[in-house]
C-alpha positions as CSV (number, residue, x, y, z in Angstrom):
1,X,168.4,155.3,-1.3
2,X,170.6,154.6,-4.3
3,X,168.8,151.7,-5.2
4,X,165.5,153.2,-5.2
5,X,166.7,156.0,-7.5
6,X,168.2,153.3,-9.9
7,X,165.4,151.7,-9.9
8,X,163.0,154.8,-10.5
9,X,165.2,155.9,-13.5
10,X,165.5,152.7,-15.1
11,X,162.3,150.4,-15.0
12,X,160.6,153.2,-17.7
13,X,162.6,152.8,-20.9
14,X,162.3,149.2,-19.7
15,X,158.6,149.0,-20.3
16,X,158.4,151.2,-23.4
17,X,160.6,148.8,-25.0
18,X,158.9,146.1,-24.0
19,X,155.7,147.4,-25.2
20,X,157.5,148.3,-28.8
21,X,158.3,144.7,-29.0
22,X,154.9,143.7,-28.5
23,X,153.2,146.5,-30.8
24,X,155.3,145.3,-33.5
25,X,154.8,141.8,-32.9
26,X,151.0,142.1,-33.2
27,X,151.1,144.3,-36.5
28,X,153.3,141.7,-38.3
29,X,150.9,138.6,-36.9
30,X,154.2,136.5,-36.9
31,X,154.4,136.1,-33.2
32,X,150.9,135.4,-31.9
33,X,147.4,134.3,-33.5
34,X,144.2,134.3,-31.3
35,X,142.5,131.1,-30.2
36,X,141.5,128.4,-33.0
37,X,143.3,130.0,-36.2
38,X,147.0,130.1,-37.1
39,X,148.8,132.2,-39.9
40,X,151.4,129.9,-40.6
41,X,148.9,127.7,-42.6
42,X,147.7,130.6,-44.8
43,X,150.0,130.6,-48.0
44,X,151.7,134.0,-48.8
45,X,150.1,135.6,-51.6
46,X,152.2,135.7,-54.9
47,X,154.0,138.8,-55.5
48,X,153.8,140.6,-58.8
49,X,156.7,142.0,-60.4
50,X,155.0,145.6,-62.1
51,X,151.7,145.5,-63.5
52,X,152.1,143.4,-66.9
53,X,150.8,139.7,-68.1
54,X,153.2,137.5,-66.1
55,X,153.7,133.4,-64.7
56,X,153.7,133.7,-60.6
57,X,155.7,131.9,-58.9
58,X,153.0,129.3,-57.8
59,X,152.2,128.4,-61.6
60,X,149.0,131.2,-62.1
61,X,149.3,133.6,-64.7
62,X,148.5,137.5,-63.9
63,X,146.7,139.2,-66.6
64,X,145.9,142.8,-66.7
65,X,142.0,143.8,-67.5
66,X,143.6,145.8,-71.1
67,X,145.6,142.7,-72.0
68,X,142.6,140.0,-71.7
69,X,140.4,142.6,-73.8
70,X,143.6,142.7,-76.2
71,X,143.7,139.1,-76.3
72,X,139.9,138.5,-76.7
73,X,139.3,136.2,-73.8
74,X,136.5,134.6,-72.8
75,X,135.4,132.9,-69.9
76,X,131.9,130.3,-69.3
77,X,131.0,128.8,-66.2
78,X,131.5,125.2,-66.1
79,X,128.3,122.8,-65.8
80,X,128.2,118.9,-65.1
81,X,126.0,116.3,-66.5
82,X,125.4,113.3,-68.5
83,X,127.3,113.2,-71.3
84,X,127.6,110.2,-73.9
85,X,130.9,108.0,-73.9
86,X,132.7,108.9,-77.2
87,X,135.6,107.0,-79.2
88,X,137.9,108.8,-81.0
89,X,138.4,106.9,-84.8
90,X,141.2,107.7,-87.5
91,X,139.2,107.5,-90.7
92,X,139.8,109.1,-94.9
93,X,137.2,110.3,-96.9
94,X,136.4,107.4,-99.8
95,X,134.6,107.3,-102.6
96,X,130.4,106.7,-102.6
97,X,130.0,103.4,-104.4
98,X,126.7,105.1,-105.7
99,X,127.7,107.9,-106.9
100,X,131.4,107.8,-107.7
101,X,133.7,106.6,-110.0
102,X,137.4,105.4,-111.0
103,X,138.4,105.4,-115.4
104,X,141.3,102.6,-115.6
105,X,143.0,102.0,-119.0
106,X,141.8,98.4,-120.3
107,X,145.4,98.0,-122.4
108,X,148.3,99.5,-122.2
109,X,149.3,102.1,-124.6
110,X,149.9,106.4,-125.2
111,X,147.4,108.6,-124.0
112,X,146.3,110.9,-126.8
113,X,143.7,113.9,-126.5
114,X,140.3,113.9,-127.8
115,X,138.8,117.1,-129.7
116,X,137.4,118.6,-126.7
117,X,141.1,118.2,-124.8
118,X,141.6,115.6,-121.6
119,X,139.1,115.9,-118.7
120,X,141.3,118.1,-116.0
121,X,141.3,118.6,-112.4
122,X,137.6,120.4,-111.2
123,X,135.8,119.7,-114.6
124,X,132.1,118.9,-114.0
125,X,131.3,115.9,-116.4
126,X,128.7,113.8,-117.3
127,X,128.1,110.3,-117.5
128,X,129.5,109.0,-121.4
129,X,131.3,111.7,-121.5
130,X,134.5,111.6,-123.3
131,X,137.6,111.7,-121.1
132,X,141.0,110.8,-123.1
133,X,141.9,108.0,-125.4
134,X,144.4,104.8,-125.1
135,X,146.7,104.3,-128.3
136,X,147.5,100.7,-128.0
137,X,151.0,100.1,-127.6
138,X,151.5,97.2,-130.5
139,X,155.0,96.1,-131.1
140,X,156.7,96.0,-134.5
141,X,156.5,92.4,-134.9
142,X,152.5,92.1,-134.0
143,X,152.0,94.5,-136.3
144,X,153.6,93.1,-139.2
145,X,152.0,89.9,-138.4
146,X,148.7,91.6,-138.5
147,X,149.9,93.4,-141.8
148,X,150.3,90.6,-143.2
149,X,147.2,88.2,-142.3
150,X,145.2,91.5,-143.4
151,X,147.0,90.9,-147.2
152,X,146.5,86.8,-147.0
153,X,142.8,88.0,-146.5
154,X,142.3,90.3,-148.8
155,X,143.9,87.7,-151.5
156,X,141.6,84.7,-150.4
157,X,138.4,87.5,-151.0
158,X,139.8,88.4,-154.4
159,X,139.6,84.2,-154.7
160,X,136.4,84.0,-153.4
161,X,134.8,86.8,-155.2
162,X,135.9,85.6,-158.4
163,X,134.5,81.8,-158.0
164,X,130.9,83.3,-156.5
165,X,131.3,85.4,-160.2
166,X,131.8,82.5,-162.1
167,X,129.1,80.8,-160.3
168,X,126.1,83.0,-161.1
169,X,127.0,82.8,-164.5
170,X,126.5,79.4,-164.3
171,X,123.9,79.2,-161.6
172,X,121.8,77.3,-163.9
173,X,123.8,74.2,-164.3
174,X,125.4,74.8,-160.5
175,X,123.7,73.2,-157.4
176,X,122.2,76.4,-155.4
177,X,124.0,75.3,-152.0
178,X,127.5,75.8,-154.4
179,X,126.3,79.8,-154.6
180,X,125.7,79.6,-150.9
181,X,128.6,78.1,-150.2
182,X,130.8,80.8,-151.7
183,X,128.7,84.3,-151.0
184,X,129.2,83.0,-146.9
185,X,132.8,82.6,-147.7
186,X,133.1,86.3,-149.3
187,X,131.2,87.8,-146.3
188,X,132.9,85.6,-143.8
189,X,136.3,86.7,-145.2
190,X,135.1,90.2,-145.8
191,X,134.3,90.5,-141.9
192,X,137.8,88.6,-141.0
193,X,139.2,91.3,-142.7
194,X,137.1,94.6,-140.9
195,X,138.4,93.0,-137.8
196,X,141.6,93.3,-138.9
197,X,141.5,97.1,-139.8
198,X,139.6,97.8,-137.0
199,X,142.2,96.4,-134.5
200,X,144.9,98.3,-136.2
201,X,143.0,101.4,-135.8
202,X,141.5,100.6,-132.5
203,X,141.7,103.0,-129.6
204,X,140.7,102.6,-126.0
205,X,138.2,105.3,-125.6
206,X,138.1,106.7,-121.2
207,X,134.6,107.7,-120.8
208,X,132.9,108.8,-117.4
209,X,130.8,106.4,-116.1
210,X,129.1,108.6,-113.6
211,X,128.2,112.3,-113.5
212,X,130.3,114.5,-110.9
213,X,133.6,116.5,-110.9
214,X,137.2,115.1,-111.8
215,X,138.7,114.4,-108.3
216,X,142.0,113.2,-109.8
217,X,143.6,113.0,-113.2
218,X,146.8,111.2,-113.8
219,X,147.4,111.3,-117.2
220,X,148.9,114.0,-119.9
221,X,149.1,113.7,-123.7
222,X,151.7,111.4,-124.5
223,X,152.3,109.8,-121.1
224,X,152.9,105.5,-121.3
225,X,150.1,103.9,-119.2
226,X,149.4,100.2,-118.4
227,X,146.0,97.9,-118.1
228,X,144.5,98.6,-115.1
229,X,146.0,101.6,-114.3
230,X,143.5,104.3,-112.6
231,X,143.8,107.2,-114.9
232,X,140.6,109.5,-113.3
233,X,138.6,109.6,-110.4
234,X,134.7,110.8,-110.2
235,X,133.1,112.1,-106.9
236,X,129.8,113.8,-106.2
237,X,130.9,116.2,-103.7
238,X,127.2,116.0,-102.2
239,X,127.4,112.3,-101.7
240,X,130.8,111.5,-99.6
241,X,131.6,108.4,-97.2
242,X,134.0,108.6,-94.6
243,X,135.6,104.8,-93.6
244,X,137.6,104.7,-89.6
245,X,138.7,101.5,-88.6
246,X,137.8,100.5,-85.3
247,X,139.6,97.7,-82.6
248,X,136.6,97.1,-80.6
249,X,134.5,94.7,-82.8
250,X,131.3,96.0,-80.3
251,X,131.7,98.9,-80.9
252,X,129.7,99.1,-84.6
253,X,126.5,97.2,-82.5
254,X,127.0,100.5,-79.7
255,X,127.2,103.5,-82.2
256,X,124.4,106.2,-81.1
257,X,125.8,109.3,-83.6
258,X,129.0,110.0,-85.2
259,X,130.9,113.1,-85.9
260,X,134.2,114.3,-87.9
261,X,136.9,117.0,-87.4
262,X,139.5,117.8,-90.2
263,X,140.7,120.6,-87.9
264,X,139.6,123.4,-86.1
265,X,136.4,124.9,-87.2
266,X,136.0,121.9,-89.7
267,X,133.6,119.5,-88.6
268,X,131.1,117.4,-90.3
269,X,128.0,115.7,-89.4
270,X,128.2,111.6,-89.8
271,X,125.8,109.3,-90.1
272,X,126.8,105.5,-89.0
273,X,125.9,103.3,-92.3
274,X,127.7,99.7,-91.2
275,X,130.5,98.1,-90.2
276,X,132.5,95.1,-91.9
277,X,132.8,91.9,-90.9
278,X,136.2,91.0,-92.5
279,X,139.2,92.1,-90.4
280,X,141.6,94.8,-92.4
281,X,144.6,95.3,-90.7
282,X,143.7,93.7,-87.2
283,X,140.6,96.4,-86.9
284,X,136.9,96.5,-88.0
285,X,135.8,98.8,-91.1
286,X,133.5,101.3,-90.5
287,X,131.5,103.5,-92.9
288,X,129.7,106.9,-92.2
289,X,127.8,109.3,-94.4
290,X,128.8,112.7,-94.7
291,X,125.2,114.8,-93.7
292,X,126.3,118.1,-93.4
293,X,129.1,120.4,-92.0
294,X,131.5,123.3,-92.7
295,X,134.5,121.5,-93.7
296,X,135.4,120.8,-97.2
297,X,136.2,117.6,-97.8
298,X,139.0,115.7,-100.3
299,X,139.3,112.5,-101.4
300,X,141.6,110.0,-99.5
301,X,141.8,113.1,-96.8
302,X,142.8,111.8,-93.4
303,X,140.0,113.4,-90.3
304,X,139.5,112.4,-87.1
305,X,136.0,110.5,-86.2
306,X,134.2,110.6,-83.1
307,X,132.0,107.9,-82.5
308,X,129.1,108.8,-79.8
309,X,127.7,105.6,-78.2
310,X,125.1,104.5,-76.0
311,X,126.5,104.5,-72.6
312,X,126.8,107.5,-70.5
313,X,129.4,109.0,-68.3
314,X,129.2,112.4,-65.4
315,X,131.4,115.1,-67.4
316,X,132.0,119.1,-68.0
317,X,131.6,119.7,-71.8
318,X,133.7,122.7,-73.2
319,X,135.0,123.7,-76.3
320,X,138.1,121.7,-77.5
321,X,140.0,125.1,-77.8
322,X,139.7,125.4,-73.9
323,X,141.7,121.9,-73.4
324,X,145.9,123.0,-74.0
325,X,149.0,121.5,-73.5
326,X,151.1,122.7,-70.4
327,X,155.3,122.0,-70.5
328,X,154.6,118.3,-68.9
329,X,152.3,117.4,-72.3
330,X,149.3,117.1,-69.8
331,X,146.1,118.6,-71.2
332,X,145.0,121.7,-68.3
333,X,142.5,124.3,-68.5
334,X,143.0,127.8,-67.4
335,X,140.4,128.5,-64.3
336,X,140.0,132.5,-63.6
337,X,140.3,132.8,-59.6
338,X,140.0,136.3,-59.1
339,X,139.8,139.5,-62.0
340,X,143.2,139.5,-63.2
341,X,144.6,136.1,-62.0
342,X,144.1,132.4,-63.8
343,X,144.8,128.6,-62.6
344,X,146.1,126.4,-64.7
345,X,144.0,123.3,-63.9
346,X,145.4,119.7,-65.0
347,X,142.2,117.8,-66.4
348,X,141.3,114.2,-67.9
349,X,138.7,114.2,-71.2
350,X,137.6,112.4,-73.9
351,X,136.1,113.8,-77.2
352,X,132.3,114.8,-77.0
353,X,132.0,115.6,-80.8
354,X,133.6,117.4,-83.6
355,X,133.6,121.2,-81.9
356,X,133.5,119.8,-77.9
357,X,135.3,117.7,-75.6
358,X,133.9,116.5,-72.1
359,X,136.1,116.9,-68.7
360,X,135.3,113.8,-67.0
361,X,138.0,114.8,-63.9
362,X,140.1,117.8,-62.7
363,X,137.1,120.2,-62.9
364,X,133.8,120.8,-60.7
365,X,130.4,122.3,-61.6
366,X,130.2,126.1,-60.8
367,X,134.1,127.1,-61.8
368,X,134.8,129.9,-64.4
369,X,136.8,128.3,-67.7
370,X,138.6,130.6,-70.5
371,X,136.8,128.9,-73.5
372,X,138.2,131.5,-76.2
373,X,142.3,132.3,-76.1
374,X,143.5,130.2,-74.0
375,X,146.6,128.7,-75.8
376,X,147.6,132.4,-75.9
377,X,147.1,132.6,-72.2
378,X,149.3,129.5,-71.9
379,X,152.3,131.0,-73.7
380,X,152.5,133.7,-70.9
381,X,155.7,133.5,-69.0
């Protein structure tokens, strides 16, 4: 009778903490997961620390609605296709043989300025024009010598003058080839002696020698210069070449379309004009004309080249200004997985032209890419 009262007290608190241990079991899902599905392979979602722009702890970046608007992002949804192979060239902006020019000094001497001043930096000019003049640097002793064959000259004309007097006086007993004789002596000396004055007078005279604008000017009044030295440089801005120097020696039979980048929202149009034949410095020269663009180009200015050819390759194209740099140096793009959270994705490209670049791997058709602010995305920590 004991035992059955024992019994009847105790077997109730029993169950109901049995039944607590279950309830709470099945609310946390820890301890038991119906047929065919198990929790433990579901990652834990990543837990956000307030409600500001912040790195998770799985790498994604959480970005408040206001803060994306703040930080002007935009987003495009990625498409694949056939996309031309590219090569990426190093290449300067040189002068058109055409319609440019370089002014060297033929001697060596002082720069002196004309009338109208030296040509300077941004001056439109025309061909002929007058740019500076070349004093000849003569030293002491070649000018004496000069000095003095110019006074031995003028001495032998005196001589000569006088005997082609005294011979038309007598040019009725004289032989007529006697006169001759001495009026080509008086004009030959005459001439001997022109030379003379001119080439102690002479000046080296730097005119354009094609119409355009003064790309460079090296010289100031008074400044030393020496034969050969280039003293001015002519471009026509409208008529530019752009040499790159490639290591592939197929690759000039292969070009389809060329383009150039001098840095972001600088690019030009190219248009492939030939390649060399003659190695310079282990590569193949290769020469494109500038068609069109929005950058400004300089002479001897280093750009980028991006040589489209014939073959195709399977790739995303996207703006270059969606590809950054994550801590490892690999190139990623930011994917948006949900309204306020984005993936950095590590990708592989190659340049498409001057304003795009094509994701050949890392990246699928369909996907949502931040194409505008993306390197200030990155910098959230």
């Amino acid at each position: 009778m004991n035992a059955a009262k024992y019994l009847q007290h105790t077997l109730p608190p029993l169950l109901v903490a049995a039944g607590l241990v279950t309830l709470t079991a099945l609310a946390t899902g820890s301890t038991f997961a119906h047929e065919g599905h198990k929790h433990d392979d579901e990652p834990p979602a990543p837990i956000t620390r307030g409600d500001g722009p912040q790195r998770l702890a799985d790498g994604s970046v959480f970005l408040p609605k206001p803060t994306q608007r703040q930080l002007a992002l935009r987003t495009a949804l990625t498409e694949r296709g056939e996309q031309p192979v590219s090569v990426e060239l190093s290449g300067k902006v040189v002068l058109d043989p055409g319609s440019g020019g370089r002014v060297q000094a033929m001697i060596g001497g002082r720069i002196e300025a004309p009338a109208e001043g030296i040509a300077s930096l941004g001056q439109t000019v025309k061909k002929g024009d007058l740019l500076a003049r070349v004093h000849p640097a003569v030293s002491p002793l070649e000018l004496g010598g000069q000095t003095a064959q110019a006074a031995e000259l003028r001495a032998a004309l005196g001589v000569a003058e006088k005997r082609r007097a005294r011979l038309r006086e007598l040019e009725a007993t004289v032989a007529r080839k006697d006169l001759d004789v001495a009026e080509a002596e008086v004009q030959s000396l005459r001439e001997r002696l022109a030379a003379i004055g001119r080439s102690l007078r002479h000046h080296d005279e730097l005119r354009a020698p094609v119409s355009g604008i003064v790309a460079a000017a090296n010289v100031v009044a008074g400044q030393v210069v020496e034969a050969r030295d280039v003293l001015f440089e002519i471009i026509d801005p409208a008529n530019l070449r752009i040499e790159a120097l490639a290591y592939d020696s197929r690759l000039a039979a292969d070009i389809a379309g060329a383009y150039g980048s001098a840095g972001p929202g600088q690019e030009v149009l190219l248009s492939f004009v030939g390649g060399g034949r003659s190695l310079r410095e282990q590569a193949i020269p290769l020469l494109f004309r500038v068609d069109g663009g929005t950058a400004t180009l300089a002479l001897n200015q280093p750009l980028k080249v991006i040589a489209q050819t014939r073959s195709q390759i399977q790739g995303v194209p996207l703006p270059t200004t969606a590809v950054v740099k994550n801590a490892a140096n690999q190139d990623i793009v930011w994917v948006k997985v949900s309204a306020e959270r984005f993936m950095p994705r590590p990708v592989r490209t190659q340049p498409l032209d001057g304003a795009r670049i094509a994701v050949i791997g890392g990246l699928e058709a369909g996907e949502r890419v931040v194409v505008q602010g993306a390197a200030l995305l990155n910098q959230v920590r």
